[in-house]
N, CA, C and O atoms as CSV, one atom per row, in Angstrom:
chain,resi,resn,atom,element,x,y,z
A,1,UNK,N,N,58.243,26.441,-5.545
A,1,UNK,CA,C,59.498,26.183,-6.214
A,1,UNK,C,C,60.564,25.751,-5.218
A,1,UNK,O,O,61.694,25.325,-5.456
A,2,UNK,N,N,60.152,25.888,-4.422
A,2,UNK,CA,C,61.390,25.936,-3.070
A,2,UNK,C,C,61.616,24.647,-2.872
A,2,UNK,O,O,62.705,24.079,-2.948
A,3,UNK,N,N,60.213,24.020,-2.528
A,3,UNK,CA,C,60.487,22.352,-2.170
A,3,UNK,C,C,61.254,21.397,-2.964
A,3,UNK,O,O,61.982,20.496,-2.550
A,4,UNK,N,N,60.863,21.876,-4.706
A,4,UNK,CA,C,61.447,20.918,-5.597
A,4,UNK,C,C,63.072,21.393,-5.727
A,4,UNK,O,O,63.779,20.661,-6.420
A,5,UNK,N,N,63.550,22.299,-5.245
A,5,UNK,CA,C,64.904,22.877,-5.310
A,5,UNK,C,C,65.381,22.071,-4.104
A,5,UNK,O,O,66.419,21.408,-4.094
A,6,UNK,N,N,64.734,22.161,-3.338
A,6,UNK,CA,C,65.220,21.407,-1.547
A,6,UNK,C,C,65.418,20.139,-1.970
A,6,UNK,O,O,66.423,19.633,-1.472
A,7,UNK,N,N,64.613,19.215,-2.965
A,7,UNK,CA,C,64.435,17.967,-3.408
A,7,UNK,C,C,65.777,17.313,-4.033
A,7,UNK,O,O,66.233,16.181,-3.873
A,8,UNK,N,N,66.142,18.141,-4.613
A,8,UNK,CA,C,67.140,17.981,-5.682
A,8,UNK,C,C,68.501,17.213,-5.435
A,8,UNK,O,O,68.467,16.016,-5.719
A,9,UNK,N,N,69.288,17.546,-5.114
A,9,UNK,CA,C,70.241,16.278,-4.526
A,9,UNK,C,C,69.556,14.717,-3.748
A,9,UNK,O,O,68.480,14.427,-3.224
A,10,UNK,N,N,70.679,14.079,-3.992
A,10,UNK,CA,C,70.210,12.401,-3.412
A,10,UNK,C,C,70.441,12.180,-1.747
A,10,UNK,O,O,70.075,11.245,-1.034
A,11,UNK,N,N,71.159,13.357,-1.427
A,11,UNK,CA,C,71.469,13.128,-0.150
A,11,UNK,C,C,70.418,14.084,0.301
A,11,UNK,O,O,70.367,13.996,1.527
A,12,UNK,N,N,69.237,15.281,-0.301
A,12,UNK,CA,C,68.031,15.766,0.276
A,12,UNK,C,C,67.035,15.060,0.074
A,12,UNK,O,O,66.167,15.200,0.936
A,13,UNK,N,N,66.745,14.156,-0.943
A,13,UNK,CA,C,65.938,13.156,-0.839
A,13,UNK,C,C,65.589,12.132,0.182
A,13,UNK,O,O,64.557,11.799,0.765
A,14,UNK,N,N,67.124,11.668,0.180
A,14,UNK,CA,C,67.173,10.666,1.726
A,14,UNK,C,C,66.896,11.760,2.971
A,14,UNK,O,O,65.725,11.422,3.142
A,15,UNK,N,N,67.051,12.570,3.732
A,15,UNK,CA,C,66.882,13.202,4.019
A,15,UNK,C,C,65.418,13.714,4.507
A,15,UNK,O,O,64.953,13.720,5.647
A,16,UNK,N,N,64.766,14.198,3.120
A,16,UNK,CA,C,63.616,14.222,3.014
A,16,UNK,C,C,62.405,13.056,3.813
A,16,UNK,O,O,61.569,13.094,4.716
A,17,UNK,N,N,63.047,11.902,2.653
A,17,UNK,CA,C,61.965,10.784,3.230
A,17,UNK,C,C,62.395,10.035,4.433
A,17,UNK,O,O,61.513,9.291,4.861
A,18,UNK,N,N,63.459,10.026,5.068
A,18,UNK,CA,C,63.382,9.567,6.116
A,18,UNK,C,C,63.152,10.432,7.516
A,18,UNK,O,O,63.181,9.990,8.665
A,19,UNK,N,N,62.967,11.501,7.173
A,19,UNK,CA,C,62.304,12.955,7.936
A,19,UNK,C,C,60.606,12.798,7.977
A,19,UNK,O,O,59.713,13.566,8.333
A,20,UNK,N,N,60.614,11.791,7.582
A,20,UNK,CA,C,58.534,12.060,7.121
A,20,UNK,C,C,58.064,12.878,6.248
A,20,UNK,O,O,56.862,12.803,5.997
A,21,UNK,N,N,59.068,14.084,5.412
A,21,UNK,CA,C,58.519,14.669,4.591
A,21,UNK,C,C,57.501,14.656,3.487
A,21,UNK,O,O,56.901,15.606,2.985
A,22,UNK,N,N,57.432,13.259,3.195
A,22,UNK,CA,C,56.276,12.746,1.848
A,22,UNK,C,C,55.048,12.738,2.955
A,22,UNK,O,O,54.166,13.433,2.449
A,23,UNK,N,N,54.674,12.335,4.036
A,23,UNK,CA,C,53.713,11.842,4.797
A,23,UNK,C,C,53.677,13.381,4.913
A,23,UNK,O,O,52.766,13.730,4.163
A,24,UNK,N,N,54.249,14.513,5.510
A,24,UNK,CA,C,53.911,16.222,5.604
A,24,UNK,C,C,53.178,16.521,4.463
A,24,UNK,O,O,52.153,17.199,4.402
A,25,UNK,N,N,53.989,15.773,3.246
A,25,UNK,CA,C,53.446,16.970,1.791
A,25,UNK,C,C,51.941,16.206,1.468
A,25,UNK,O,O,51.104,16.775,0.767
A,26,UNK,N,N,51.705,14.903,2.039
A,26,UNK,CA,C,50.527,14.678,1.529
A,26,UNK,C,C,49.236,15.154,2.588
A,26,UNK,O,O,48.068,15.437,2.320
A,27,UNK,N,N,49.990,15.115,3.937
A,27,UNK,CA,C,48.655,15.931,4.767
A,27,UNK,C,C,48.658,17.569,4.483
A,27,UNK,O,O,47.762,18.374,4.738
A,28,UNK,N,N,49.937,17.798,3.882
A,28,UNK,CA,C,49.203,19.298,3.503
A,28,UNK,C,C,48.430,19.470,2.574
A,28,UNK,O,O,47.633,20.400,2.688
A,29,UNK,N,N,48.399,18.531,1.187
A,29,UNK,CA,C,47.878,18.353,0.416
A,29,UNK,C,C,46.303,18.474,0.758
A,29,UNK,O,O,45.601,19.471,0.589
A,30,UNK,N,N,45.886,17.116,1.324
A,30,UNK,CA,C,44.416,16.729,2.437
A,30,UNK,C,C,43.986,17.849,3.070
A,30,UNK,O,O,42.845,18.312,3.047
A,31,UNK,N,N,45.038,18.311,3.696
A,31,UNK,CA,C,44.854,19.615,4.275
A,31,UNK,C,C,43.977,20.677,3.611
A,31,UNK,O,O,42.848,20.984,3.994
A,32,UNK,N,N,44.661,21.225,2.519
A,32,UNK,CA,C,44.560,22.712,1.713
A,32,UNK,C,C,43.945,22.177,0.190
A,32,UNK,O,O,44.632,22.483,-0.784
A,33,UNK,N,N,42.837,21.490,-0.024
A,33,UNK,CA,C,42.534,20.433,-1.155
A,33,UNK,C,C,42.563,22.000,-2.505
A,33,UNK,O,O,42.719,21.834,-3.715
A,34,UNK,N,N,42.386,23.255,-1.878
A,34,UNK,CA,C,42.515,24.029,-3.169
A,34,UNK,C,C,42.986,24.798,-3.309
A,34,UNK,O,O,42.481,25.782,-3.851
A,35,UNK,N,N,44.626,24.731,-2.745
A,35,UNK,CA,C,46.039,25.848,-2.849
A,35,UNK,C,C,46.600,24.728,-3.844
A,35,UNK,O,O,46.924,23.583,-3.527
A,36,UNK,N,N,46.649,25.385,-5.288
A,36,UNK,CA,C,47.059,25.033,-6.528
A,36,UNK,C,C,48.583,24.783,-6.368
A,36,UNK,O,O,49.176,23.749,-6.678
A,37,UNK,N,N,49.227,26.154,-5.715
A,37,UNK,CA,C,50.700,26.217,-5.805
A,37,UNK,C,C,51.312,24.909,-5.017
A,37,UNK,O,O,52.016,23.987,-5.428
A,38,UNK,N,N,50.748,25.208,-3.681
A,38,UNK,CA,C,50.676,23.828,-2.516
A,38,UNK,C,C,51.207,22.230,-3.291
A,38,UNK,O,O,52.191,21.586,-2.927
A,39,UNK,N,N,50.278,21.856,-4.398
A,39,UNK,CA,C,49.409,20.969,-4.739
A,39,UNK,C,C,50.830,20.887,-5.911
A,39,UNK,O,O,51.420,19.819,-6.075
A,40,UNK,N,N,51.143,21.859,-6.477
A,40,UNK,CA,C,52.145,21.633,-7.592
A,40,UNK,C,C,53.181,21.456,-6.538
A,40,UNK,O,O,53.373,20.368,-5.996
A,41,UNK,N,N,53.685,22.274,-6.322
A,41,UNK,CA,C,55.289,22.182,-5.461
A,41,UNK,C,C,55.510,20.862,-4.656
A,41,UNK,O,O,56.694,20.598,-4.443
A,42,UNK,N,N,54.405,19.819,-4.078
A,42,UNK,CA,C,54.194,19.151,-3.456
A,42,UNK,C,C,54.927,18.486,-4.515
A,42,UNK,O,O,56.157,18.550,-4.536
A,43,UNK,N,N,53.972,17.565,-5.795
A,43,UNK,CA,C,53.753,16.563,-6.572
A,43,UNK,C,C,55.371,16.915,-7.192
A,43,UNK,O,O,56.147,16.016,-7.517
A,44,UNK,N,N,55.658,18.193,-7.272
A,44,UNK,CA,C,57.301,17.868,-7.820
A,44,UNK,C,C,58.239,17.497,-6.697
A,44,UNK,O,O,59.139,16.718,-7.009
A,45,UNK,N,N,58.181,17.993,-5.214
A,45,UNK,CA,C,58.746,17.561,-4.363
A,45,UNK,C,C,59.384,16.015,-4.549
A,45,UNK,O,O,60.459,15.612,-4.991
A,46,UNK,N,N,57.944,15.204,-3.878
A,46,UNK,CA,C,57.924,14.026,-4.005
A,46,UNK,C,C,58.104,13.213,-5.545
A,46,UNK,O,O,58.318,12.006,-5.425
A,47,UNK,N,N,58.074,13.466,-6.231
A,47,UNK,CA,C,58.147,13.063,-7.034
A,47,UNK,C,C,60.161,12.882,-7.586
A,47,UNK,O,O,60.742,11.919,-8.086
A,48,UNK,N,N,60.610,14.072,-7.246
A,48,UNK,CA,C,62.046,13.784,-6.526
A,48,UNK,C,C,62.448,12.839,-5.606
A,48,UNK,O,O,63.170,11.859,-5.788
A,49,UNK,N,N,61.860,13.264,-4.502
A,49,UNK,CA,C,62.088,12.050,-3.351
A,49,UNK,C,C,61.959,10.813,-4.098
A,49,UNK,O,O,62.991,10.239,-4.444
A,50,UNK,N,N,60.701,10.275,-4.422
A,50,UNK,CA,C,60.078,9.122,-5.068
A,50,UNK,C,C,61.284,8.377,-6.341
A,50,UNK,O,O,61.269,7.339,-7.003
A,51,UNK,N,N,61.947,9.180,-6.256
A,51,UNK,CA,C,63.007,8.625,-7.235
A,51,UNK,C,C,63.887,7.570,-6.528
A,51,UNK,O,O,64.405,6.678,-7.199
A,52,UNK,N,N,64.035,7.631,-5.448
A,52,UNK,CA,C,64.714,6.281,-4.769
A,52,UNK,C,C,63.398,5.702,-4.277
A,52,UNK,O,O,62.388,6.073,-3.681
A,53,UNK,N,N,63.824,4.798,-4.729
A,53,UNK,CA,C,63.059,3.254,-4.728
A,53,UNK,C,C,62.239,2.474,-3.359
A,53,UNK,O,O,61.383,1.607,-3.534
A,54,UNK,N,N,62.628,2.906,-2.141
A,54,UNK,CA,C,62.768,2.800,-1.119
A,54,UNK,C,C,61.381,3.821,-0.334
A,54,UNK,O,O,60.687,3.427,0.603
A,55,UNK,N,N,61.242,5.390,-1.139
A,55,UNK,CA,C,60.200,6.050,-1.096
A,55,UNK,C,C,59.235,6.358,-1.780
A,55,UNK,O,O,58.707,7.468,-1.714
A,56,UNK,N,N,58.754,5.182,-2.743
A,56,UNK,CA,C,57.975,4.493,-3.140
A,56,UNK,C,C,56.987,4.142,-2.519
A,56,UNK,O,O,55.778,4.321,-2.664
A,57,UNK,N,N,57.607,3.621,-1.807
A,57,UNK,CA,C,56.782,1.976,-0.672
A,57,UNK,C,C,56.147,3.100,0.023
A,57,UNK,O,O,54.934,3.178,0.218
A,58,UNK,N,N,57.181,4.130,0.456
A,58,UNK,CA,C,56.724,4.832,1.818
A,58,UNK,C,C,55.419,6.058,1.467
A,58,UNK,O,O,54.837,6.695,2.345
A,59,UNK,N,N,55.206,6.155,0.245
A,59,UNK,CA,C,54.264,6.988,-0.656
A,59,UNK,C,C,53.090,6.161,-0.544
A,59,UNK,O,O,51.948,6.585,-0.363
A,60,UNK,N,N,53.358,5.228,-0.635
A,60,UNK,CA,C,51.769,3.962,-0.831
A,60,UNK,C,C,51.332,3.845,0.530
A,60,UNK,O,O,50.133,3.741,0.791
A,61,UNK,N,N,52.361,3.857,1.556
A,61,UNK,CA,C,51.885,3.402,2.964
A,61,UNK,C,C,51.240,4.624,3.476
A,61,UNK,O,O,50.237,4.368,4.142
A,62,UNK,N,N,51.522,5.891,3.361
A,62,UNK,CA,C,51.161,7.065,3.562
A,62,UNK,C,C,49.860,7.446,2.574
A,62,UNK,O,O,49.855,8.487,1.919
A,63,UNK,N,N,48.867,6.576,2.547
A,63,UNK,CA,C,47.627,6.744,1.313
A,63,UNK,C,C,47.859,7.295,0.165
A,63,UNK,O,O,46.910,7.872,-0.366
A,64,UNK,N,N,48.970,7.277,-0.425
A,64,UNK,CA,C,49.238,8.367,-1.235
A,64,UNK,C,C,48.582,8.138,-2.980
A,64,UNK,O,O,48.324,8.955,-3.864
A,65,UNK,N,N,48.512,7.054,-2.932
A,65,UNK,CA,C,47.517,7.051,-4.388
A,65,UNK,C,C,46.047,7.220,-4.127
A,65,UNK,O,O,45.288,6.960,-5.060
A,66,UNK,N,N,45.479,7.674,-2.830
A,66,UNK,CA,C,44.478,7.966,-2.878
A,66,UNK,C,C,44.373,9.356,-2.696
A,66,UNK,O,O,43.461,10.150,-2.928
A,67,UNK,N,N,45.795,9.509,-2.110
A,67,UNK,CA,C,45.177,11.546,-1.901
A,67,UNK,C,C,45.877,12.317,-3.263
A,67,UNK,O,O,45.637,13.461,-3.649
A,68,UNK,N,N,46.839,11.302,-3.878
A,68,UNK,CA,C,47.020,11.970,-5.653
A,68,UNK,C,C,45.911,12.183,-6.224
A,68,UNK,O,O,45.524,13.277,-6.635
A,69,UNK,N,N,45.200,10.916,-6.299
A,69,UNK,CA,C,43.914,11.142,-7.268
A,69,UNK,C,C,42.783,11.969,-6.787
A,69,UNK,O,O,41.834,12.395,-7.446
A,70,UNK,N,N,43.014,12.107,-5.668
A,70,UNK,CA,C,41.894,13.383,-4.924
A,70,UNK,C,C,42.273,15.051,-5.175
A,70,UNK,O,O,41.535,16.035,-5.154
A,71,UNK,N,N,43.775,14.920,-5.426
A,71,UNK,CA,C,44.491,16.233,-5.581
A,71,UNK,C,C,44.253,16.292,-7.182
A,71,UNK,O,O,43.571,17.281,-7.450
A,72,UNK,N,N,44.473,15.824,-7.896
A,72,UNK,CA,C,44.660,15.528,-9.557
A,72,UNK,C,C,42.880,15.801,-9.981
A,72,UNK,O,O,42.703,16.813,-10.659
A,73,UNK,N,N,42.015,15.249,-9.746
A,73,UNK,CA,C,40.998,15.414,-9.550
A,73,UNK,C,C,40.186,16.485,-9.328
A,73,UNK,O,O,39.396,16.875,-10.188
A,74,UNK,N,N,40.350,17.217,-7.805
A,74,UNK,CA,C,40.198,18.597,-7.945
A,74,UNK,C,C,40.643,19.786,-8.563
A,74,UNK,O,O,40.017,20.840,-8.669
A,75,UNK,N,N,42.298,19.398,-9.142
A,75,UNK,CA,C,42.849,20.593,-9.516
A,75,UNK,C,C,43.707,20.130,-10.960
A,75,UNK,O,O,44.905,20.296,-11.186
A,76,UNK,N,N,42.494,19.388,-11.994
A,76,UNK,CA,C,43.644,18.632,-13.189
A,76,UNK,C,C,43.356,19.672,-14.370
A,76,UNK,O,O,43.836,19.481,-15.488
A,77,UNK,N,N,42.323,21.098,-13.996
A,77,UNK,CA,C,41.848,21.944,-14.498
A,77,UNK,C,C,43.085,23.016,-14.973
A,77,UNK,O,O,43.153,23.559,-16.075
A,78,UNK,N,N,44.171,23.194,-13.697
A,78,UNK,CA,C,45.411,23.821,-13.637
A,78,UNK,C,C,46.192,23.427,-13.860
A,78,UNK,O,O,46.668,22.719,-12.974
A,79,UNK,N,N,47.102,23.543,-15.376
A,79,UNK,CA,C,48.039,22.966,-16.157
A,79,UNK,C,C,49.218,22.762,-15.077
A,79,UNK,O,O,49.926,21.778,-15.287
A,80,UNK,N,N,49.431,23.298,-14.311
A,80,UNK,CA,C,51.124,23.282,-13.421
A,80,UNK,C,C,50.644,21.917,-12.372
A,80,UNK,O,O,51.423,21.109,-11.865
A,81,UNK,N,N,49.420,21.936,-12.256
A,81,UNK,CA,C,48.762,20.979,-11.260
A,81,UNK,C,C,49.094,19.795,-11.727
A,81,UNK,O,O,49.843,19.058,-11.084
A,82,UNK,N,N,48.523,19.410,-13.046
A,82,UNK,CA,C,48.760,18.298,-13.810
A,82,UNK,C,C,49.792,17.918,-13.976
A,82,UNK,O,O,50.243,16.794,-13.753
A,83,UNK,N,N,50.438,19.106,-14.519
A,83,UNK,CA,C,51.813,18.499,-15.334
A,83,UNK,C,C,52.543,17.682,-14.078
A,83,UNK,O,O,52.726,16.465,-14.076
A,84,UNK,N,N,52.909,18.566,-13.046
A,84,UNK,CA,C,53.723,17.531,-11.759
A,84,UNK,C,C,53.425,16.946,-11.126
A,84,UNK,O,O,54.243,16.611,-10.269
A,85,UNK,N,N,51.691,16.242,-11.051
A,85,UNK,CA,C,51.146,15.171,-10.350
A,85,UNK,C,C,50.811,14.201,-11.645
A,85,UNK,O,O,50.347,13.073,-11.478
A,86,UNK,N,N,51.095,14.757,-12.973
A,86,UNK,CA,C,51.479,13.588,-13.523
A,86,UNK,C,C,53.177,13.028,-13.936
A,86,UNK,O,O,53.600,11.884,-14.103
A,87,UNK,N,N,53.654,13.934,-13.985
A,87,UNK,CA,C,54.998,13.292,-13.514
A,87,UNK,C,C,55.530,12.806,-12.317
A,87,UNK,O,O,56.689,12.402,-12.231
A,88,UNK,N,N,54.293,12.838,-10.874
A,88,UNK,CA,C,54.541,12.002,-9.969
A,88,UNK,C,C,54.217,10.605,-10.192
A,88,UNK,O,O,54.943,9.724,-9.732
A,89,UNK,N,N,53.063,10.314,-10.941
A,89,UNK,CA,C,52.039,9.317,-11.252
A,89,UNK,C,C,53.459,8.330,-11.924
A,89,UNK,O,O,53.911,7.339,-11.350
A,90,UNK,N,N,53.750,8.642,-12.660
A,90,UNK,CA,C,54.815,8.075,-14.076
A,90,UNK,C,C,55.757,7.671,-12.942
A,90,UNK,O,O,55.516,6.514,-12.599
A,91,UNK,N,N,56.896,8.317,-12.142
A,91,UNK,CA,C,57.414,7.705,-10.929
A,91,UNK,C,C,57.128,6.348,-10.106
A,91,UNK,O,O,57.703,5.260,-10.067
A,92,UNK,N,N,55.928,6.912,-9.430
A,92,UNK,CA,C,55.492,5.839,-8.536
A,92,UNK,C,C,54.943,4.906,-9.149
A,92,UNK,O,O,55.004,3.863,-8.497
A,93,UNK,N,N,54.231,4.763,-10.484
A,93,UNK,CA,C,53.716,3.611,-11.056
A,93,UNK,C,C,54.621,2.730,-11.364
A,93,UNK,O,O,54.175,1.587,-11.464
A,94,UNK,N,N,55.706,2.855,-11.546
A,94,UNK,CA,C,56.758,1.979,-11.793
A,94,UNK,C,C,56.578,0.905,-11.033
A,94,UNK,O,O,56.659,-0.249,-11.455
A,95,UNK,N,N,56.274,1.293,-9.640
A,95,UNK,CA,C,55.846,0.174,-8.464
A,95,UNK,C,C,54.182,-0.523,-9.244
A,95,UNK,O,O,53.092,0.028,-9.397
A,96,UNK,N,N,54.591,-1.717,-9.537
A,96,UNK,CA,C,52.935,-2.632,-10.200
A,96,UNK,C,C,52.122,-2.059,-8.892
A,96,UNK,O,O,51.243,-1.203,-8.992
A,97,UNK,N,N,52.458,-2.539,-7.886
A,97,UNK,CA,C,51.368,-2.370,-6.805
A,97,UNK,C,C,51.001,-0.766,-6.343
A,97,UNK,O,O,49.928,-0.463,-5.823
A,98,UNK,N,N,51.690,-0.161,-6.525
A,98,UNK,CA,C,51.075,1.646,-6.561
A,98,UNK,C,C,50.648,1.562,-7.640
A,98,UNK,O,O,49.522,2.057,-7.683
A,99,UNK,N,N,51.116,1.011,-8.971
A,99,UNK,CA,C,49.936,1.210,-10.305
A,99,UNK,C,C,48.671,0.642,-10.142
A,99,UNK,O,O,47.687,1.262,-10.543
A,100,UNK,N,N,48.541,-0.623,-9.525
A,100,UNK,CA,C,47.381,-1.314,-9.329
A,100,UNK,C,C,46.507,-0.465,-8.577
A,100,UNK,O,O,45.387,-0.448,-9.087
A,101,UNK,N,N,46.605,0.238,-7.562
A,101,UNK,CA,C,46.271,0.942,-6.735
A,101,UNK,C,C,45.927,2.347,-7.123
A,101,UNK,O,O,45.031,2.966,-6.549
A,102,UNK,N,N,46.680,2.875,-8.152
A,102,UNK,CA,C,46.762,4.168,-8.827
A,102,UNK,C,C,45.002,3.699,-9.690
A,102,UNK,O,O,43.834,4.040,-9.503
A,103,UNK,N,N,45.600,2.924,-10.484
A,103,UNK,CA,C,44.097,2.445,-11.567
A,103,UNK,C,C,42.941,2.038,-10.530
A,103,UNK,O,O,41.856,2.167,-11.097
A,104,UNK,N,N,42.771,1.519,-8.993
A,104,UNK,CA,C,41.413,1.221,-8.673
A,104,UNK,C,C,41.416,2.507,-7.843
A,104,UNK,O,O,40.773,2.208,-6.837
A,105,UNK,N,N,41.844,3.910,-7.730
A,105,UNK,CA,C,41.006,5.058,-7.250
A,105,UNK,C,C,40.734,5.780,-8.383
A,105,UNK,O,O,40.301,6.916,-8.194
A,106,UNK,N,N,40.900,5.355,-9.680
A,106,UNK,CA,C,40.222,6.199,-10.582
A,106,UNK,C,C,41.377,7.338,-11.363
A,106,UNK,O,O,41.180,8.441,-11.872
A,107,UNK,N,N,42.104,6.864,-11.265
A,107,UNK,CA,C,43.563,7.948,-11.663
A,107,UNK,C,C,43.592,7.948,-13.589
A,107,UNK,O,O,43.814,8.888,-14.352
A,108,UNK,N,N,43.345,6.829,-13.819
A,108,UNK,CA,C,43.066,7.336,-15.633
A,108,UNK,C,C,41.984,7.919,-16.078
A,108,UNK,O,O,41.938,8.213,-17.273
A,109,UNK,N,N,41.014,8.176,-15.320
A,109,UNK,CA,C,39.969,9.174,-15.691
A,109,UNK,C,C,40.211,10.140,-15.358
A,109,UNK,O,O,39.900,10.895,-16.279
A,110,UNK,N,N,40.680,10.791,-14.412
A,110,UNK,CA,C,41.787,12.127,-14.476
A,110,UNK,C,C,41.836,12.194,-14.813
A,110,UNK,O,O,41.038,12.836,-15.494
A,111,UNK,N,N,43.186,11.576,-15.339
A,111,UNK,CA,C,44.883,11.875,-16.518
A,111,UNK,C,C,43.711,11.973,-17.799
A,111,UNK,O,O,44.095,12.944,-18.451
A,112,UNK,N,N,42.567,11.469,-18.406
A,112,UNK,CA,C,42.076,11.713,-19.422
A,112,UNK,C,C,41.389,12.669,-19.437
A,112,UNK,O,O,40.968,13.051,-20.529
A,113,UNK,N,N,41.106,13.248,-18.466
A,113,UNK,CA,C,40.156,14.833,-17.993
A,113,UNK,C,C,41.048,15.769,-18.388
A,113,UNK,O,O,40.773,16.616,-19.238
A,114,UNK,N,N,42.268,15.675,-17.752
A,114,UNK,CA,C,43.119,16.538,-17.976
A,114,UNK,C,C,43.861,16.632,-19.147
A,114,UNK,O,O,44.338,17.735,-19.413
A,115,UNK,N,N,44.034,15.810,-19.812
A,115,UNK,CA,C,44.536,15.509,-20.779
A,115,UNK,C,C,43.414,16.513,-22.000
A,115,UNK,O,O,43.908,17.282,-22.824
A,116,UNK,N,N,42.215,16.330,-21.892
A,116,UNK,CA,C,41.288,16.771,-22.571
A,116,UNK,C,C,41.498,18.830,-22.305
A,116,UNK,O,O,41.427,19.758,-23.111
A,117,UNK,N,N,41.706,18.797,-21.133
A,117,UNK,CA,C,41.628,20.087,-20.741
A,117,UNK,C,C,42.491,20.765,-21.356
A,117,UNK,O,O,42.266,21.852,-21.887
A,118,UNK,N,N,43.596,20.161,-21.339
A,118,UNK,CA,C,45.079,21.051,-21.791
A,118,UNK,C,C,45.405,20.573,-23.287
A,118,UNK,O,O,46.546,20.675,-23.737
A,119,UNK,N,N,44.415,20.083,-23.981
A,119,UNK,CA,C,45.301,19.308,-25.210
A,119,UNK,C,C,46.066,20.312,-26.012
A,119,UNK,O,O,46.672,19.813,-26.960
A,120,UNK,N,N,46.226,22.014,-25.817
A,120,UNK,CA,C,47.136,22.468,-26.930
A,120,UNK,C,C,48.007,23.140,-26.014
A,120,UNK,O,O,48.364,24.306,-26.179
A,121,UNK,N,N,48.418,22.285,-24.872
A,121,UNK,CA,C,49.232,22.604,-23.905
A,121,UNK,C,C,50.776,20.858,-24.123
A,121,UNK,O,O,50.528,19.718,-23.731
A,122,UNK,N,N,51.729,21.156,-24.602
A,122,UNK,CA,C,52.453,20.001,-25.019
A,122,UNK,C,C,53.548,19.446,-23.833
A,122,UNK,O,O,54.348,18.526,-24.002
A,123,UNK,N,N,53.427,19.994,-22.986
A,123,UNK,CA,C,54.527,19.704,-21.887
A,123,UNK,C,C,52.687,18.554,-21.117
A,123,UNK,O,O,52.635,17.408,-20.671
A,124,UNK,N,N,51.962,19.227,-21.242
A,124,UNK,CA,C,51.396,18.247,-20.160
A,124,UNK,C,C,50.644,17.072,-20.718
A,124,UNK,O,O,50.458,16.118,-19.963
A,125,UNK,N,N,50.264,17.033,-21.742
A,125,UNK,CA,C,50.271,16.007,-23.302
A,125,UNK,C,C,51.410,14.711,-22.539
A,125,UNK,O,O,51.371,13.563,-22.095
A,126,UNK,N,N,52.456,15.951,-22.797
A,126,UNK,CA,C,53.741,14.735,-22.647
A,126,UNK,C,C,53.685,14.072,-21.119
A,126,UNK,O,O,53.869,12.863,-20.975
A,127,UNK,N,N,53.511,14.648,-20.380
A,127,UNK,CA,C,53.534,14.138,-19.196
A,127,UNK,C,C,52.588,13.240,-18.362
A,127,UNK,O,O,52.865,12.337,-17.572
A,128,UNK,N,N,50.961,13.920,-18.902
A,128,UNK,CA,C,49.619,13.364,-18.712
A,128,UNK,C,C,50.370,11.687,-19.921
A,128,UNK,O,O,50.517,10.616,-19.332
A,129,UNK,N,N,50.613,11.744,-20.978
A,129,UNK,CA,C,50.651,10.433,-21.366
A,129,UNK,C,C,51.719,9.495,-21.054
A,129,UNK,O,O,51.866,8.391,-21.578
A,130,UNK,N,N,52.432,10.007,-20.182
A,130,UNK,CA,C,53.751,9.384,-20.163
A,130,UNK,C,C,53.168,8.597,-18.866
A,130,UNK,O,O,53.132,7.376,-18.716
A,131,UNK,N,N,52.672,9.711,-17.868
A,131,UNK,CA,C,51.753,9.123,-16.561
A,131,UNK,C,C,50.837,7.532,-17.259
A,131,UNK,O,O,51.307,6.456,-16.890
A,132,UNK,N,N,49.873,7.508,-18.003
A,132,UNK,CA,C,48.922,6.769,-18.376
A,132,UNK,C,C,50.366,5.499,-18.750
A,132,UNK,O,O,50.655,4.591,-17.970
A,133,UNK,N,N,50.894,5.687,-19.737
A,133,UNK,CA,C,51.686,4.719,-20.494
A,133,UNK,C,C,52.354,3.721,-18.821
A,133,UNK,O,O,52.108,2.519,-18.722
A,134,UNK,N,N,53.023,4.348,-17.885
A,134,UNK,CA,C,53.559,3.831,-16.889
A,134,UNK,C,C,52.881,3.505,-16.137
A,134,UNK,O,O,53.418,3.014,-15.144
A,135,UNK,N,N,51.843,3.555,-16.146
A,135,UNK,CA,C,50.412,3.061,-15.262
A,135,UNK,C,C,49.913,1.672,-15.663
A,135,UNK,O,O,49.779,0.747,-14.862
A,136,UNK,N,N,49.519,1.571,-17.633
A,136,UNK,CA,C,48.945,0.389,-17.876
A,136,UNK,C,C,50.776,-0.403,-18.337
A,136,UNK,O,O,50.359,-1.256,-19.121
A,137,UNK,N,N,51.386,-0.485,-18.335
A,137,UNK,CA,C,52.507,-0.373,-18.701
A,137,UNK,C,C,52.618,-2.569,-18.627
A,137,UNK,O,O,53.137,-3.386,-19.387
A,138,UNK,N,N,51.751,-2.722,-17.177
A,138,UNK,CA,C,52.256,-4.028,-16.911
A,138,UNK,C,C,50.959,-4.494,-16.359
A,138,UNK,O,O,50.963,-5.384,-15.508
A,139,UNK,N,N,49.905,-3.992,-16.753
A,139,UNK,CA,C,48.693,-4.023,-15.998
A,139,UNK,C,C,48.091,-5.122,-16.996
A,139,UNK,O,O,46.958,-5.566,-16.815
């Protein structure tokens, strides 16, 4: 909870990503592939950061649609997991070229795994489809 609280203003964002912090949260990610909490607090982190436009780019350059779908993947079983690595997904897809990139590591077969997992769960419904919708959005 801490990180996405740290996230929260525009002047901790900048902050954040020009600190390397997205490139930290995704090697901890790589790091610890099955600390759930890790894995949530991360995907809301960034997913803050990722709100300026600018740390976007710097999410894609840092492998980051490949170590989402590796994180989402292992842990789309855990509703808190999902819900904020798919409200990272919905963020960064905005960028065509992180969506393009999102869709060739396999990221809508997730979001539909998970989606399946949690279906009488409605926050992640909303979020797992909101992810998919901003993904094929321009594809």
């Amino acid at each position: 909870h801490a990180l996405g609280m740290f996230a929260g203003s525009d002047d901790q964002k900048v902050r954040i990503g020009k600190s390397g912090g997205l490139q930290v949260m995704l090697d901890a990610m790589s790091a610890h592939p099955k600390q759930k909490v890790l894995h949530e607090q991360a995907c809301a982190a960034m997913a803050l950061v990722c709100e300026v436009d600018e740390y976007k780019t710097t999410f894609a350059e840092n492998d980051g649609a490949s170590r989402l779908t590796d994180s989402l993947h292992g842990l789309h079983k855990h509703a808190e997991v999902f819900k904020q690595g798919s409200k990272l997904v919905s963020i960064i897809a905005i960028d065509q070229e992180t969506a393009r990139e999102l869709r060739g590591q396999g990221i809508l077969d997730t979001l539909l795994l998970g989606l399946q997992v949690h279906e009488a769960d409605s926050s992640c419904l909303l979020f797992g489809l909101k992810a998919i919708t901003t993904l094929c959005e321009n594809a």
